[in-house]
C-alpha positions as CSV (number, residue, x, y, z in Angstrom):
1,X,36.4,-34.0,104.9
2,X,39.2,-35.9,106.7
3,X,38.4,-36.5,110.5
4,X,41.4,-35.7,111.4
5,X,42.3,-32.6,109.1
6,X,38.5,-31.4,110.7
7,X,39.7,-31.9,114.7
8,X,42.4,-29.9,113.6
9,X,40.9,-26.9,112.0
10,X,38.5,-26.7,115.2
11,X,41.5,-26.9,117.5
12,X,43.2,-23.9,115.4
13,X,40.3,-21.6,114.9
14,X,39.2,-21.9,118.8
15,X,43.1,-21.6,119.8
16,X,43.6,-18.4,117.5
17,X,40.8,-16.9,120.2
18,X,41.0,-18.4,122.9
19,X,41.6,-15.0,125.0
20,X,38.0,-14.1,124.9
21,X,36.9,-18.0,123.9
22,X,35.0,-15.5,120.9
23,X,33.0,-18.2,118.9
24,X,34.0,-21.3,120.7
25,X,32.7,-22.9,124.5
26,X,33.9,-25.9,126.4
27,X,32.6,-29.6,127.0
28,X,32.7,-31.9,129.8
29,X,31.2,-35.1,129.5
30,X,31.2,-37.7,132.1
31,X,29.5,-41.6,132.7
32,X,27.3,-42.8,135.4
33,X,25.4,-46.3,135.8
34,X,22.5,-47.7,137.3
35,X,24.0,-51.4,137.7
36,X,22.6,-54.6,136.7
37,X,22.3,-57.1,139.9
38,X,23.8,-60.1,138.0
39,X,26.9,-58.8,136.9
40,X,30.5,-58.5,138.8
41,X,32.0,-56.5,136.2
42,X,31.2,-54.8,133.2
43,X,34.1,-53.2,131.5
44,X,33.6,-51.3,128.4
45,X,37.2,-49.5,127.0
46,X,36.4,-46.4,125.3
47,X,39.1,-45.0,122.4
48,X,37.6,-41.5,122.0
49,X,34.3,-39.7,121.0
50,X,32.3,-38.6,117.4
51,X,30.7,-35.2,118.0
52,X,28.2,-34.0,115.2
53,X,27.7,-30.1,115.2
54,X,24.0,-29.6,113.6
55,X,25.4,-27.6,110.5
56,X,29.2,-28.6,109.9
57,X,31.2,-31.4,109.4
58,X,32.0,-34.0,112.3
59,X,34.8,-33.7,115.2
60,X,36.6,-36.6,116.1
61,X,38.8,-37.3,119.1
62,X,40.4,-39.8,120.3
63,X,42.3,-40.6,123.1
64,X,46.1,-40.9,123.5
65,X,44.8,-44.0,125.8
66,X,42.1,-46.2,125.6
67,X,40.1,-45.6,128.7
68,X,39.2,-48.8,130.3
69,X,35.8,-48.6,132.4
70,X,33.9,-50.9,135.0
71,X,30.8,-49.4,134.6
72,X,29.7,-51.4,138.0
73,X,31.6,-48.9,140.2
74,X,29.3,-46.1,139.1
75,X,26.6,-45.8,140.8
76,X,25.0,-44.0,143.5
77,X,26.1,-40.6,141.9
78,X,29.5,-41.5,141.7
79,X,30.9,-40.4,137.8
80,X,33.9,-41.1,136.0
81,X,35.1,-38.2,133.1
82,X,35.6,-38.8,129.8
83,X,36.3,-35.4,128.5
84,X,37.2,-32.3,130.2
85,X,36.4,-28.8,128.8
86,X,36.8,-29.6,125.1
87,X,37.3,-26.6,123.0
88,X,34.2,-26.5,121.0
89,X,33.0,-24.2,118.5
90,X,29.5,-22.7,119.8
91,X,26.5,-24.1,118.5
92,X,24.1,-26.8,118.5
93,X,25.0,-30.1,118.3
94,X,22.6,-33.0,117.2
95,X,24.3,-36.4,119.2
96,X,27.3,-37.9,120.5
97,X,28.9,-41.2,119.7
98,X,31.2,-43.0,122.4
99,X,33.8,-44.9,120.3
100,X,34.3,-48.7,121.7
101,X,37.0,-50.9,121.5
102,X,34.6,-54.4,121.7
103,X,37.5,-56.9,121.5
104,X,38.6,-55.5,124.9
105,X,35.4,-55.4,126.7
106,X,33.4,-57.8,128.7
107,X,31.1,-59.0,131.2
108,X,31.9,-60.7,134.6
109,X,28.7,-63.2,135.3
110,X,29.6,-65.2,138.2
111,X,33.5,-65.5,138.3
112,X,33.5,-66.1,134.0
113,X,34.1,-63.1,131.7
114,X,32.0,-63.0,128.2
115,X,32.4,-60.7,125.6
116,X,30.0,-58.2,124.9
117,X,28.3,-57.2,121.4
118,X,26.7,-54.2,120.1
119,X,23.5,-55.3,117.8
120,X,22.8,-53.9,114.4
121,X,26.6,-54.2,113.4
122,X,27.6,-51.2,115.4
123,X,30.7,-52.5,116.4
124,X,32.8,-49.2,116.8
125,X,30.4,-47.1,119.5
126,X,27.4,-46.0,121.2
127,X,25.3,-42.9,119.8
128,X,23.3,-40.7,122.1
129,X,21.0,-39.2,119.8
130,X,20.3,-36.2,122.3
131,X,20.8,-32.7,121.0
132,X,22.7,-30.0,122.9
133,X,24.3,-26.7,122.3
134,X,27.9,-25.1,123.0
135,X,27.3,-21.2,124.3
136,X,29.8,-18.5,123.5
137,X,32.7,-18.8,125.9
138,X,30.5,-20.8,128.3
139,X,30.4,-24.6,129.4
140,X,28.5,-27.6,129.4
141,X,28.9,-30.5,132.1
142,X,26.9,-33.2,130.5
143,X,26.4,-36.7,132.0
144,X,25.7,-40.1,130.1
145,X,23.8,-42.9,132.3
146,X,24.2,-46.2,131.4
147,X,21.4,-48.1,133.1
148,X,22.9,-51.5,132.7
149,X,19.4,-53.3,133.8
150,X,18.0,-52.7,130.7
151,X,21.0,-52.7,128.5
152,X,23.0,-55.9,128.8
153,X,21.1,-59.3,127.9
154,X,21.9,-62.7,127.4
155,X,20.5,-63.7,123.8
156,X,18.5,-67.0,123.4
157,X,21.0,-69.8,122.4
158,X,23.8,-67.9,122.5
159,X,26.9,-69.7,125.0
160,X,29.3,-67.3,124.3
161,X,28.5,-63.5,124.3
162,X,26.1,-61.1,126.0
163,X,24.6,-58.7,123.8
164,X,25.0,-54.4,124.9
165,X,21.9,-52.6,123.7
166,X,22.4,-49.1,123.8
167,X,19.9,-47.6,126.5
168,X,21.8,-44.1,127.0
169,X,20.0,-40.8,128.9
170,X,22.4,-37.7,128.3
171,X,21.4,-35.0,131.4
172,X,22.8,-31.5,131.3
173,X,24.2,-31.5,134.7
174,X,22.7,-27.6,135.2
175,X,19.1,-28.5,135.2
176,X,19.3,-31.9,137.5
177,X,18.4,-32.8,141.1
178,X,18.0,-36.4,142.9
179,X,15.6,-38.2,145.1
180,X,16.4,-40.1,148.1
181,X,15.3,-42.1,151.2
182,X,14.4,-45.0,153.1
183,X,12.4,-48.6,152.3
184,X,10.3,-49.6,155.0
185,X,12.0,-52.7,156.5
186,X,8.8,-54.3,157.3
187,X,7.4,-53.7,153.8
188,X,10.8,-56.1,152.6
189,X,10.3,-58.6,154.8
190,X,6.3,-59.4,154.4
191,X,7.4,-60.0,151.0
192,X,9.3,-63.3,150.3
193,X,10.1,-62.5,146.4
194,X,12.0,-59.3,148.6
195,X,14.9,-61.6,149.6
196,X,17.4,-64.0,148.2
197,X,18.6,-67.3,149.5
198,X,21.3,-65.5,150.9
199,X,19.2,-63.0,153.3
200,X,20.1,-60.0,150.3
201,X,17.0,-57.7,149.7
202,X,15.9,-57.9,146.1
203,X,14.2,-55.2,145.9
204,X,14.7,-52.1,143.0
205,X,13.0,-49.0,142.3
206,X,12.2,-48.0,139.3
207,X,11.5,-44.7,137.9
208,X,9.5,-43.0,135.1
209,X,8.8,-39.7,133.5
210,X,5.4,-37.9,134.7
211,X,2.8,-38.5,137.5
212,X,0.4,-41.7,138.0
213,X,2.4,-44.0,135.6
214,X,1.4,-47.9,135.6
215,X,4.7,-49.2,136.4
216,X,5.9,-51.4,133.6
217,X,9.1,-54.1,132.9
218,X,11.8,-53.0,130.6
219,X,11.0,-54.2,127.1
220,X,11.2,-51.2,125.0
221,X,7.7,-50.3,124.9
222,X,6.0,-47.5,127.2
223,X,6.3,-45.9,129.3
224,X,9.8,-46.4,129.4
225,X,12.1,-46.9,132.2
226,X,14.1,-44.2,133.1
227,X,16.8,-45.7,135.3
228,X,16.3,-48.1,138.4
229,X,17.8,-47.9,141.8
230,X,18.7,-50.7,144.3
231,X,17.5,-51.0,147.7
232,X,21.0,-51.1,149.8
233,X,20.9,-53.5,152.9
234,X,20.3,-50.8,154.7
235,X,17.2,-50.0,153.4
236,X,18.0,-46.8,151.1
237,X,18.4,-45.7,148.0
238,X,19.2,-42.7,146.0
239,X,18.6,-41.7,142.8
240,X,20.7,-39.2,140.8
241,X,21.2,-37.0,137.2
242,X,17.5,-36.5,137.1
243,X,16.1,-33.4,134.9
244,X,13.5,-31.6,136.6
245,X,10.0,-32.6,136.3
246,X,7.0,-34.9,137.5
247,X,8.2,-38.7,138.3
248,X,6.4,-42.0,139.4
249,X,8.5,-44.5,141.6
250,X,7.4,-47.5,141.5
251,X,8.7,-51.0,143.6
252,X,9.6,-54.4,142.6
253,X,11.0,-57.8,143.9
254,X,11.3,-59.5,140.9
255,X,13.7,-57.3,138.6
256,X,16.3,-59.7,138.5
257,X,13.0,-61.7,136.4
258,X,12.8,-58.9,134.1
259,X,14.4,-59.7,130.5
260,X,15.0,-56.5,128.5
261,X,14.9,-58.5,125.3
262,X,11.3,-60.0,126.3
263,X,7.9,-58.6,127.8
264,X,7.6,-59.7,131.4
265,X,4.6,-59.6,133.8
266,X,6.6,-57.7,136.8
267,X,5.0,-57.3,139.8
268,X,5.3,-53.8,141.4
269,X,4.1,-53.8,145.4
270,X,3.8,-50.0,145.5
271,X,3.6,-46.7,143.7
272,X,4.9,-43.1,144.7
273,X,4.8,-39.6,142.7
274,X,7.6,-37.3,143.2
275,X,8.7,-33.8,141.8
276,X,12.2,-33.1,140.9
277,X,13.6,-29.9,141.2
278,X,16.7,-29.2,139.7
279,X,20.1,-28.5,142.6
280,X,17.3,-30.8,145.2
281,X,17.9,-33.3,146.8
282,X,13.9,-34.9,147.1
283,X,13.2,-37.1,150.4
284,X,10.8,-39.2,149.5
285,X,10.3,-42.8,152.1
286,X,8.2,-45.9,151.2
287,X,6.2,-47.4,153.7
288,X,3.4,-49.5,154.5
């Protein structure tokens, strides 16, 4: 079935109803980051989105303007929209795909921009492979985090490009709470790997799914990172989108040592189990 001729049948049918929204619901879908520490920039231009209902054919749309992004400005809760309250028809859907214009985006690593490539010949997006479903005249706020620590890399050899590898979480922003709170100054300084050469604190929390998890670097195998934070000079942090559930947070100095392409002994100076509940915001200080 044409892509087009199919965005335009859905448009139609949920249009002929749209009174009572009878068989169709609405989508919002926004972008959040967890930013990498050796980046400026990293600007990814999106053209539109693939949407793949689990028993019909695809929708496409795409925007009337490519929407150019610096992923490095979202952070700390802050989102940027995408889509806002798409006509859907109800149902379940089985994954998203964010459509890419590559020749447009790029990395900023110290003042020099480098393009940026999507492995396995992917060159036209990024698929969440995350089901969801569209309820009858209801809506769905969902959130896609980009944790850029573990998704840009530089590839051995390579003097030209960095590589993207997709390392997308899709939250439901109706079931999601966040953590907060303070780093112990003392803890930061009785550890040199804490601070640069220019007095910044180094250190970054990072966060996994369930209790008494043996904190790990990001190279694909478990348990898996589930997004990082950065300690701010002033000694917080925050983070956000989280589902509700049993998390360990764990501290390091040496993330900006941790390769995503390669398994790295990270050091992690302390531990801390936390409970998310969903509309929360969780206090939760380390200290000495």
């Amino acid at each position: 079935m044409n892509k087009g001729l199919g965005k335009l049948n859905v448009i139609i049918t949920c249009l002929s109803l749209l009174l009572a929204l009878s068989g169709c619901g609405k989508l919002t879908l926004s972008l959040t980051d967890a930013a990498v520490d050796s980046a400026e920039k990293v600007i990814l231009v999106f053209t539109g989105l693939e949407i793949q209902p689990e028993n019909d054919d695809l929708i496409t749309i795409d925007f009337p303007t490519s929407k150019s992004i610096d992923l490095m400005t979202l952070r700390d809760g802050i989102s940027e929209t995408l889509l806002t309250d798409e006509v859907l028809p109800k149902g379940n859907y089985s994954w998203i795909k964010l459509k890419l214009d590559t020749s447009n985006s790029f990395v900023t690593i110290n003042g020099a921009d480098y393009p940026l490539r999507i492995p396995d010949g992917d060159e036209i997006g990024l698929k969440i492979s995350q089901p969801f479903s569209i309820l009858l005249g209801g809506s769905i706020n969902l959130t896609v985090d980009f944790d850029l620590r573990k998704s840009i890399y530089y590839p051995e050899g390579s003097s030209t490009d960095y590589v993207l590898r997709p390392s997308l979480r899709m939250v439901d922003e109706a079931v999601i709470g966040s953590i907060s709170g303070m780093v112990d100054s003392s803890l930061i300084s009785a550890n040199t790997d804490c601070i640069d050469n220019t007095g910044a604190i180094k250190a970054v929390l990072y966060i996994f799914s369930k209790h008494d998890i043996t904190a790990d670097d990001i190279d694909g195998d478990a348990p898996l990172l589930i997004t990082s934070s950065n300690v701010k000079a002033d000694f917080s942090y925050k983070f956000m989108f989280l589902e509700s559930g049993d998390y360990t947070i764990s501290l390091t100095c040496e993330a900006d040592q941790d390769d995503p392409a390669t398994n790295d002994n990270i050091h992690f100076l302390l531990n801390r189990n936390v409970i998310v509940t969903a509309g929360q915001d969780r206090l939760l200080n380390f200290t000495l």
